[in-house]
C-alpha positions in Angstrom: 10.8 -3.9 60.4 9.2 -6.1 57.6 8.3 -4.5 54.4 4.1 -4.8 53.8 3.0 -7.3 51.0 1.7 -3.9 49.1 5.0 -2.4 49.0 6.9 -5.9 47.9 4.2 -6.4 45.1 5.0 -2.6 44.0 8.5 -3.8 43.8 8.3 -6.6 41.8 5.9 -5.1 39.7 8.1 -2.2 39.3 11.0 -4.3 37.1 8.0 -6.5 35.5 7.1 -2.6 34.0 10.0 -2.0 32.8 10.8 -4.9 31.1 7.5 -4.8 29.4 8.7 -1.1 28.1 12.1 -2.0 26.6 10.5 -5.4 24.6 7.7 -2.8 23.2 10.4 -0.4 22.6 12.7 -3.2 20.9 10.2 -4.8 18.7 9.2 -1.0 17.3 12.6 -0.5 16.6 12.9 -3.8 14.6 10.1 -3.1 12.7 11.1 0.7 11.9 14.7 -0.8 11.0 12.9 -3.4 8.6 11.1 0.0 7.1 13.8 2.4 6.5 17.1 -0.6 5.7 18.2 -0.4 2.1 15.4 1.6 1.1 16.7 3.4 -1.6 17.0 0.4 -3.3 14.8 -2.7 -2.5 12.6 -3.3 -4.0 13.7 -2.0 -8.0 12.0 1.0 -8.5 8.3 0.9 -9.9 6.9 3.1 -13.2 4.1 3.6 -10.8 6.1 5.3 -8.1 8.2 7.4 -10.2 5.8 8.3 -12.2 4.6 10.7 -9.2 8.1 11.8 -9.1 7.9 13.5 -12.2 4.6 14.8 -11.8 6.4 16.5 -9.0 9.7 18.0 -10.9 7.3 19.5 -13.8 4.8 21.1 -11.4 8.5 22.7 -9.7 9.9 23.2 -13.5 6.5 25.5 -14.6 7.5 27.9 -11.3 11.2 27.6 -12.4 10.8 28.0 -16.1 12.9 30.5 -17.9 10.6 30.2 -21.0 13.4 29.2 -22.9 12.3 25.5 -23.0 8.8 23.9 -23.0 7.4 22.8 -19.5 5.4 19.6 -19.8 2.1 19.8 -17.6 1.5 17.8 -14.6 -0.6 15.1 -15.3 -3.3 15.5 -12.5 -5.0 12.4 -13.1 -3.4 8.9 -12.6 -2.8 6.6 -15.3 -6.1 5.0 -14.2 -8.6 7.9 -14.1 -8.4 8.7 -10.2 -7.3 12.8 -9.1 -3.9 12.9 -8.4 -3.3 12.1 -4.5 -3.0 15.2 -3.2 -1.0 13.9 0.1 1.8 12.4 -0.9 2.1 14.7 -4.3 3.0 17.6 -2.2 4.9 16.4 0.1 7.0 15.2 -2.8 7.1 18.2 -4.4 8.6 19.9 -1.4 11.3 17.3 -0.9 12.2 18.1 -4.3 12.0 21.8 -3.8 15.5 21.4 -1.7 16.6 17.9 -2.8 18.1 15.9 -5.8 16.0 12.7 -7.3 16.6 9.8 -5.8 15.0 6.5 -5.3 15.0 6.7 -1.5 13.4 10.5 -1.6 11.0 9.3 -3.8 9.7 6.5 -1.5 10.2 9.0 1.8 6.7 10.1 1.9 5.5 6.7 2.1 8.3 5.6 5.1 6.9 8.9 7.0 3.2 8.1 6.4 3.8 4.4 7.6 5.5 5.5 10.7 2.8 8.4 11.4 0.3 6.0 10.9 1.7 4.4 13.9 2.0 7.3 16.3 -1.7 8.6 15.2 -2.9 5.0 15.6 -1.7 4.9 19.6 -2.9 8.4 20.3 -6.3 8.1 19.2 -6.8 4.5 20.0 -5.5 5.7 24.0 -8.3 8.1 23.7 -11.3 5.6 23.3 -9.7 2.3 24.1 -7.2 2.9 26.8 -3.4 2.6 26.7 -3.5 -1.2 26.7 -5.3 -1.4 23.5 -3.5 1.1 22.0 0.1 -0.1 22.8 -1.2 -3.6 20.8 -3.0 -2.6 18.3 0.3 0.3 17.4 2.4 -3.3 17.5 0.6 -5.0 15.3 0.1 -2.5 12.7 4.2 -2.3 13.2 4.7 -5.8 12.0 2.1 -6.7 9.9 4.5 -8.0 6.4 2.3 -5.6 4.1 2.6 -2.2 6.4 6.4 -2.6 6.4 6.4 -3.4 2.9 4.2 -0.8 1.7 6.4 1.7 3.9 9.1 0.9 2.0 6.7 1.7 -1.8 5.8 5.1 -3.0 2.3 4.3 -4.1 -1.1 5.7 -2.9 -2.0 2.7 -0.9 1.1 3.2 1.5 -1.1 5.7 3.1 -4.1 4.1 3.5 -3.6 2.9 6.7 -2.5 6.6 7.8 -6.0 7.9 5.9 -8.6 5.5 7.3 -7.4 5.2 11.1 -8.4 8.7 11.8 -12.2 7.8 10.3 -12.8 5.0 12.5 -11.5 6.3 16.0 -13.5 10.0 15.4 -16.4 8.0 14.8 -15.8 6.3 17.7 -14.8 9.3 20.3 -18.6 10.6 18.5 -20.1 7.4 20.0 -17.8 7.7 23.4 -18.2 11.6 23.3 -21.7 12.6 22.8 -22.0 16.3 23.8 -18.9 16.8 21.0 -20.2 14.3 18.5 -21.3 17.2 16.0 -17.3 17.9 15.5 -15.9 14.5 15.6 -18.4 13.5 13.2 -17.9 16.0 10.9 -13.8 15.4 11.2 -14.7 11.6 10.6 -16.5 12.9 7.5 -13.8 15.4 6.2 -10.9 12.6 6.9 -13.4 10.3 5.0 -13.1 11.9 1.7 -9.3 12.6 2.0 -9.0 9.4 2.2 -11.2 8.6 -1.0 -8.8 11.3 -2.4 -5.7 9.1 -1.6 -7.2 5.8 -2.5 -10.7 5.0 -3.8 -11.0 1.9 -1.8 -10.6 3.7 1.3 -14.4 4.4 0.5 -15.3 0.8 2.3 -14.2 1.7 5.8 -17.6 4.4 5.4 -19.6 2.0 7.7 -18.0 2.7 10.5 -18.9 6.6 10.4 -22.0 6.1 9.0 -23.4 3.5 12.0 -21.9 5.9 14.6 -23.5 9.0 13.1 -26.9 6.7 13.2 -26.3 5.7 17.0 -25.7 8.9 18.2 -28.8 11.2 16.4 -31.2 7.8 17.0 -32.8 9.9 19.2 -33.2 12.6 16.7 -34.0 10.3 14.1 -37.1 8.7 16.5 -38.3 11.9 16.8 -38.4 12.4 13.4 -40.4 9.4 12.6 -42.7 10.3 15.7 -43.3 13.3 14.1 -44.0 11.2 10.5 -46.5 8.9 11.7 -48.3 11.6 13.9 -48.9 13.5 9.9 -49.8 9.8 8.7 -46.6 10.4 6.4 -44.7 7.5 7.2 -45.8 5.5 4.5 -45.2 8.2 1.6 -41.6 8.6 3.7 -41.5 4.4 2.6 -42.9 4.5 -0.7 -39.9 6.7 -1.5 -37.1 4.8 -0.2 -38.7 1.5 -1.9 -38.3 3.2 -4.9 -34.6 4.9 -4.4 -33.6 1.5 -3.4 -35.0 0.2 -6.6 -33.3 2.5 -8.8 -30.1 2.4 -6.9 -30.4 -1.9 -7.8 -31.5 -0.6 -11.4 -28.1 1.6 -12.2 -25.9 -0.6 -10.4 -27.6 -3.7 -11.7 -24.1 -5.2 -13.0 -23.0 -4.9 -9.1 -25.7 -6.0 -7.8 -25.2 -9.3 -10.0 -21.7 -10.1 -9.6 -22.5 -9.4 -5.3 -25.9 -12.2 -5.7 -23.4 -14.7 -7.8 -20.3 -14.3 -4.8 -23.0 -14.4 -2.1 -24.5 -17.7 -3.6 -21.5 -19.5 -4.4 -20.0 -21.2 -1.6 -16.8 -21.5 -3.1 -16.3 -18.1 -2.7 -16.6 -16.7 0.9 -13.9 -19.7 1.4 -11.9 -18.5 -1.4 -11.9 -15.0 0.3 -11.4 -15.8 3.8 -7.9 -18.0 2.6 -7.2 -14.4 0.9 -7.8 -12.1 3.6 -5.1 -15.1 5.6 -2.6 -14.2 2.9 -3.1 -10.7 3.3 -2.5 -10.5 7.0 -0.1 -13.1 7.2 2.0 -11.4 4.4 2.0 -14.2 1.8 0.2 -11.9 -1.0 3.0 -9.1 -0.6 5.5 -12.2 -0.5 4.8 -13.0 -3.3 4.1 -10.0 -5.7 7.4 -7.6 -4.5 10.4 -10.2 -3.7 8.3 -13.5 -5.3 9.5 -15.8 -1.9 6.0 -17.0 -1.7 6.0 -18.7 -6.1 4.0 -21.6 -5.2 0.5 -21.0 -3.4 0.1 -24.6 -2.9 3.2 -25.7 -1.9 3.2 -27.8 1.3 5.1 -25.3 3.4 2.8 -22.8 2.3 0.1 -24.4 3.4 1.4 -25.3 6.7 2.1 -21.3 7.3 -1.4 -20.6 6.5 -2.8 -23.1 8.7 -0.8 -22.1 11.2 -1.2 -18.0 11.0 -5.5 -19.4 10.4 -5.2 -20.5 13.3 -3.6 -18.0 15.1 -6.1 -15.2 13.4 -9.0 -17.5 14.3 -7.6 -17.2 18.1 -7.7 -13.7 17.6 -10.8 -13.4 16.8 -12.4 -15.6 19.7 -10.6 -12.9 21.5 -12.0 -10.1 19.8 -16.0 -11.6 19.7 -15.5 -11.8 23.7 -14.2 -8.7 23.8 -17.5 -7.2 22.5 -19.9 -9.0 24.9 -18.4 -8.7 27.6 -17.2 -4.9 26.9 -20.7 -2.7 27.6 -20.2 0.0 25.6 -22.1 1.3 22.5 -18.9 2.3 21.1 -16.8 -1.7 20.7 -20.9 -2.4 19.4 -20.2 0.2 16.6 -17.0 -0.8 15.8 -18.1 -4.8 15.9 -20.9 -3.8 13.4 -19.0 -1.4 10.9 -15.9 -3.9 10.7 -18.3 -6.4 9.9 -20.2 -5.1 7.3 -17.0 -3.3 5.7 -15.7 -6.7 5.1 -18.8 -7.8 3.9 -19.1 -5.2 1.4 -16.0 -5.6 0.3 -16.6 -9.2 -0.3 -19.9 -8.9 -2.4 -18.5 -5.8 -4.7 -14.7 -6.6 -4.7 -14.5 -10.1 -4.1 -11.5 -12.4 -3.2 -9.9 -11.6 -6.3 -9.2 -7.7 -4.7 -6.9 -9.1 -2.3 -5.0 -11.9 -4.2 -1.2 -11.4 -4.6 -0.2 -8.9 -7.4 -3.7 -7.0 -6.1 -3.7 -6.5 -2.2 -2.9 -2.7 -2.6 -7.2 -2.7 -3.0 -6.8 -4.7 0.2 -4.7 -2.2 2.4 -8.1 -0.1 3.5 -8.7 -3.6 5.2 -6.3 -3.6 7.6 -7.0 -0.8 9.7 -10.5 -2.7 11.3 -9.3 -5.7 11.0 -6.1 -5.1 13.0 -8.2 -3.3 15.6 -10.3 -5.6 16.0 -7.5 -8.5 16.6 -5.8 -6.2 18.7 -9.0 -6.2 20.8 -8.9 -9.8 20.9 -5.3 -10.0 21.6 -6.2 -7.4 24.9 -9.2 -9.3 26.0 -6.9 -12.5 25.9 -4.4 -10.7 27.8 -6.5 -9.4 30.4 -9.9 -10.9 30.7 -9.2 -14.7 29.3 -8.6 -17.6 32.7 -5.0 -17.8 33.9 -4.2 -20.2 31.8 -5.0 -18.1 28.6 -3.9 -15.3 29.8 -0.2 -17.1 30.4 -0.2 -18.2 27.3 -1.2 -15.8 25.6 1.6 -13.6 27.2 4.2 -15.6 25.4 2.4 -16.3 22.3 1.6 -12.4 21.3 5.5 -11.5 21.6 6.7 -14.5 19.7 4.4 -13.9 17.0 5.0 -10.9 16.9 9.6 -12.0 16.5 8.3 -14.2 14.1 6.6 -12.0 11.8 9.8 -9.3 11.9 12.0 -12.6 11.0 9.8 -13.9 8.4 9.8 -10.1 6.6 13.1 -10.1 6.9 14.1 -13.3 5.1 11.1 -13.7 2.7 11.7 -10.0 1.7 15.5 -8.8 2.8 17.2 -12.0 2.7 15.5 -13.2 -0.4 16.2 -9.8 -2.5 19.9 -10.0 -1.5 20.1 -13.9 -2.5 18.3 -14.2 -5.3 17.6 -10.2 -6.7 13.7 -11.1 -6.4 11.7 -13.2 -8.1 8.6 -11.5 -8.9 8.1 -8.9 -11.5 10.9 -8.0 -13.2 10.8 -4.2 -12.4 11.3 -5.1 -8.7 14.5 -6.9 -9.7 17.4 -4.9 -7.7 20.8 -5.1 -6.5 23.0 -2.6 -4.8 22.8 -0.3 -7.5 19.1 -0.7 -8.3 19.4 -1.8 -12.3 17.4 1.4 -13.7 19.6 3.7 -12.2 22.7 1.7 -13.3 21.7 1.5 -16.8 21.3 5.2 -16.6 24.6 5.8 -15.1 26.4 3.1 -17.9 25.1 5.1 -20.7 26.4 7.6 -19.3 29.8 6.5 -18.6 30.2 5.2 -22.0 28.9 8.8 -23.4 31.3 11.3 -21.5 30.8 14.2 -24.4 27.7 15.5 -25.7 24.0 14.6 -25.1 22.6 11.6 -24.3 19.4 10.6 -26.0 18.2 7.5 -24.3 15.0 5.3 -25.6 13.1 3.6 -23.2 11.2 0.5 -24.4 8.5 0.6 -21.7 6.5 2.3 -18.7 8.4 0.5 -16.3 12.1 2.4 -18.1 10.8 5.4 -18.8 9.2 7.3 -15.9 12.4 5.8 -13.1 14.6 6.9 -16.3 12.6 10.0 -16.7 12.7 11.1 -12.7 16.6 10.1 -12.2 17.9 12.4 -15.1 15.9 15.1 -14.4 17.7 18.5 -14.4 21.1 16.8 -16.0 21.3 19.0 -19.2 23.2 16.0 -21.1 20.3 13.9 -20.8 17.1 13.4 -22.4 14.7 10.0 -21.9 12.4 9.4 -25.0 9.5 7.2 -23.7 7.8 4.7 -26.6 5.2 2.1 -26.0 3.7 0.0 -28.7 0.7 -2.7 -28.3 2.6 -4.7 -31.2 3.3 -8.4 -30.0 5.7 -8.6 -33.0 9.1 -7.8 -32.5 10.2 -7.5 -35.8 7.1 -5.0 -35.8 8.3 -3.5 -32.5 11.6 -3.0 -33.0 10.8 -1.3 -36.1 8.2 1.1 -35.0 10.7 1.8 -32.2 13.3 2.9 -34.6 11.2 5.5 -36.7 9.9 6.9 -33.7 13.4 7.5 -32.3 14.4 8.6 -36.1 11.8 11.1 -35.8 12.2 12.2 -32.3 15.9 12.7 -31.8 17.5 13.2 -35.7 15.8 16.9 -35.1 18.5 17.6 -33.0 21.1 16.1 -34.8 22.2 13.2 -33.0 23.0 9.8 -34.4 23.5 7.9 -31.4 21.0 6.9 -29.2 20.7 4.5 -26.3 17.8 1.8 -25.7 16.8 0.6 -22.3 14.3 -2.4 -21.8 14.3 -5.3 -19.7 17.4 -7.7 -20.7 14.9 -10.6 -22.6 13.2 -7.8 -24.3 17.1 -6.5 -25.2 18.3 -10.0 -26.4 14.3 -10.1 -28.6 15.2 -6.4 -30.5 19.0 -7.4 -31.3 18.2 -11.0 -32.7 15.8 -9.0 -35.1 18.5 -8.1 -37.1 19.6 -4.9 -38.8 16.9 -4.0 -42.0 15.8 -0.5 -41.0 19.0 1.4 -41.8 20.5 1.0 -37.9 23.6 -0.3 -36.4 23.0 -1.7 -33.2 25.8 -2.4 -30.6 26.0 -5.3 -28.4 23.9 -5.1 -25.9 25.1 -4.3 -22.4 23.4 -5.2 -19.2 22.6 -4.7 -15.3 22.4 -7.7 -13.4 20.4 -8.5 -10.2 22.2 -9.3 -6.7 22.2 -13.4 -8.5 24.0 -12.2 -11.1 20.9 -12.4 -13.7 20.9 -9.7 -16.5 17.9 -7.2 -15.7 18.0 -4.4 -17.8 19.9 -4.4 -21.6 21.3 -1.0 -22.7 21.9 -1.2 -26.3 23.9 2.1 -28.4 22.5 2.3 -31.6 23.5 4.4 -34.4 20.7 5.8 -36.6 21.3 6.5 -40.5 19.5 9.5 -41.0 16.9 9.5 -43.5 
């Protein structure tokens, strides 16, 4: 008896399965190992991110106050004007509730939100675009260069992705969904301005809602107009959106100027599509955390871009096919609200939004533009001729081994050759320098308190968050606009006269950057100060990082 040709394709199919499971399964596990590996100290710890830190230990020192010692307040605006973000402040306060500082508990919330954003993304995306769709899209949001790298970065934009990926499919199930579309709407609404909260630009993903909410009431909204010509009121209903528009151009006028000058000048949509390249194909992170990527124009550089272009471009093909030949209102909604995010985005924020040392305005981006390449991606998969479709089965997976290999020697490899290369804050090696200046003052302090100076924002809210709760510590924070060092170093001094001789200590220690360290003790001694030689941290290259210098004060 002969097995039927039904039962030997379910055979062969059967392994074919499988082994399609375990490659999904191995490249998520790549890209969550590239996440989570040497987190707590690549890249150097940021002002930025331990400045929330701190926020969190004083909001948990006013509820464990004695009333012995003064509580600073939290600060709940952010050194730029923005409310505090709300969802990744309390989560850090409640890992600090049971846990000690640390520079890998302070960039947890970020590692969690980056791996939610994942699981949310292939739930919801099952829900309106199959399982297909959402196994793709959930890989390529897994190795895109800037998700893994801003997983590994507790700032507010490391959960954008999580925040705007919930707005786009609820809008969406509205459009697929229509007798629930009240609630989903409303929930696309509600996640809408969370994700506002957690990162202003998350505000440019609003088309998406706002076109699906206008599809699905467009029957309501005819009637209304029916309703508005029958009274003859149509025109007054005109006459007062011609002038709402106008004053809308007249108070945003300086907008509106900046938009007409990028939409007119050719130079830039190129200049911005090169960007948005970059941002995808992780050359802007490259080059602002580890500094792999130095020279833009360099003709390796330029080969890569070409190359991922192209591959993009492909993409893309994929994705416009996808839409015609997909007839549903809901891929129309998504087509037209991806399209005129980006377009938005280009005319207010321009190219410049998205450049290296600035893509963290471009991280609200990536959530329609990686669905829509997953579409394409699918369509190629599935709906392309056999011989796209072949090739496109070897091509996704490759690409998608050669972007986990690229992070992990433009960012991994490169930090443990070379320390980084980028801003000097990110500068690490296995003991990240901040917290090994911290623990060398220390060391060569072992009685009394330790009053420690730190010459900058990037010293003094790390130096701030590590030595919290250790009673022999205190971190003094100055900052001076003074480009003179002789000026600097001078105002430095009399503020740490004044700040630390009230408790009777005449020793304290100075942390900076190492050039800004060699700059204060070439000044010279003509304030009434001894200082020591300096001593310093060096990177994972050996280069001198951070300068901790002892100086004694003569009191006055």
């Amino acid at each position: 008896m002969h097995p039927s040709p039904e039962n030997e394709n379910a055979e062969t199919r059967r392994p074919a399965r499988w082994s399609t499971v375990a490659h999904v399964a191995l490249i998520l596990a790549a890209a969550v190992f590239l996440r989570g590996w040497q987190i707590d100290h690549v890249p150097g710890v940021n002002g930025d991110e331990a400045w929330m830190g701190v926020q969190a230990q004083r909001f948990l020192d006013g509820f464990a106050g004695d009333g012995n010692e003064p509580v600073e307040s939290v600060q709940w605006r952010t050194p730029t004007g923005n409310p505090i973000n709300w969802f990744l402040f309390w989560p850090t306060v409640l890992l600090h509730t049971w846990l000690p500082p640390s520079i890998g508990l302070l960039r947890l919330p970020a590692l969690l939100s980056g791996l939610a954003a994942l699981a949310v993304n292939y739930w919801l995306c099952g829900r309106v675009f199959g399982r297909r769709a959402a196994t793709i899209s959930t890989l390529l949001f897994a190795v895109l260069p800037l998700n893994i790298a801003y997983a590994r970065f507790g700032w507010d934009a490391s959960q954008s992705l999580l925040a705007t990926l919930p707005v786009i499919y609820l809008s969406l199930l509205a459009v697929r969904e229509p007798d629930w579309r009240r609630c989903w709407l409303l929930l696309a609404a509600a996640v809408q301005a969370m994700s506002i909260l957690v990162h202003p630009t998350n505000i440019f993903v609003v088309p998406v809602p706002v076109f699906a909410a206008t599809w699905v009431y467009r029957g309501e909204l005819a009637d209304v107009w029916r309703q508005l010509t029958a009274r003859r009121l149509q025109h007054v209903v005109l006459a007062l959106a011609a002038a709402a528009t106008g004053l809308a151009l007249w108070l945003l006028w300086p907008w509106c100027e900046i938009a007409t000058r990028r939409l007119i000048t050719p130079g830039e949509s190129g200049t911005f599509l090169v960007a948005l390249v970059d941002l995808f194909a992780g050359i802007s992170v490259y080059q602002f955390i580890p500094g792999s990527f130095t020279d833009l124009s360099a003709p390796s550089t330029i080969v890569y871009r070409v190359f991922a272009g192209a591959l993009l471009g492909a993409a893309l093909w994929g994705s416009w096919r996808y839409f015609r030949t997909t007839h549903h209102v809901g891929t129309g909604v998504l087509a037209a609200g991806t399209l005129a995010s980006f377009a938005v985005y280009f005319l207010i924020a321009g190219p410049e939004a998205i450049r290296p040392h600035f893509e963290r305005y471009g991280v609200c981006l990536l959530a329609l533009g990686g669905l829509a390449l997953a579409l394409g991606i699918e369509w190629w998969l599935t709906q392309a001729n056999d011989q796209g479709r072949r090739a496109a089965r070897w091509v996704a997976p490759t690409c998608a081994w050669l972007l986990l290999v690229g992070f992990a020697l433009h960012y991994h490899v490169h930090f443990r050759t070379t320390g980084g290369t980028s801003h000097a804050a990110f500068r690490t090696a296995p003991v990240e320098p901040k917290l090994a200046s911290l623990q060398l003052a220390a060391a060569h302090s072992p009685d009394g308190t330790i009053d420690i100076v730190a010459d900058d924002w990037w010293h003094y809210w790390p130096l701030a968050y590590l030595a919290h709760k250790n009673p022999r510590i205190r971190v003094h924070r100055f900052e001076t606009d003074e480009d003179s060092e002789t000026t600097r170093v001078a105002q430095t001094r009399d503020t740490t006269r004044h700040d630390v001789t009230r408790h009777d200590v005449g020793t304290v220690w100075w942390i900076g950057f190492a050039d800004r360290a060699r700059a204060v003790a070439s000044v010279g001694d003509d304030r009434g100060s001894t200082i020591a030689p300096a001593l310093y941290c060096d990177d994972y290259a050996g280069r001198e990082v951070v300068g901790v210098m002892p100086w004694t004060l003569r009191r006055p």
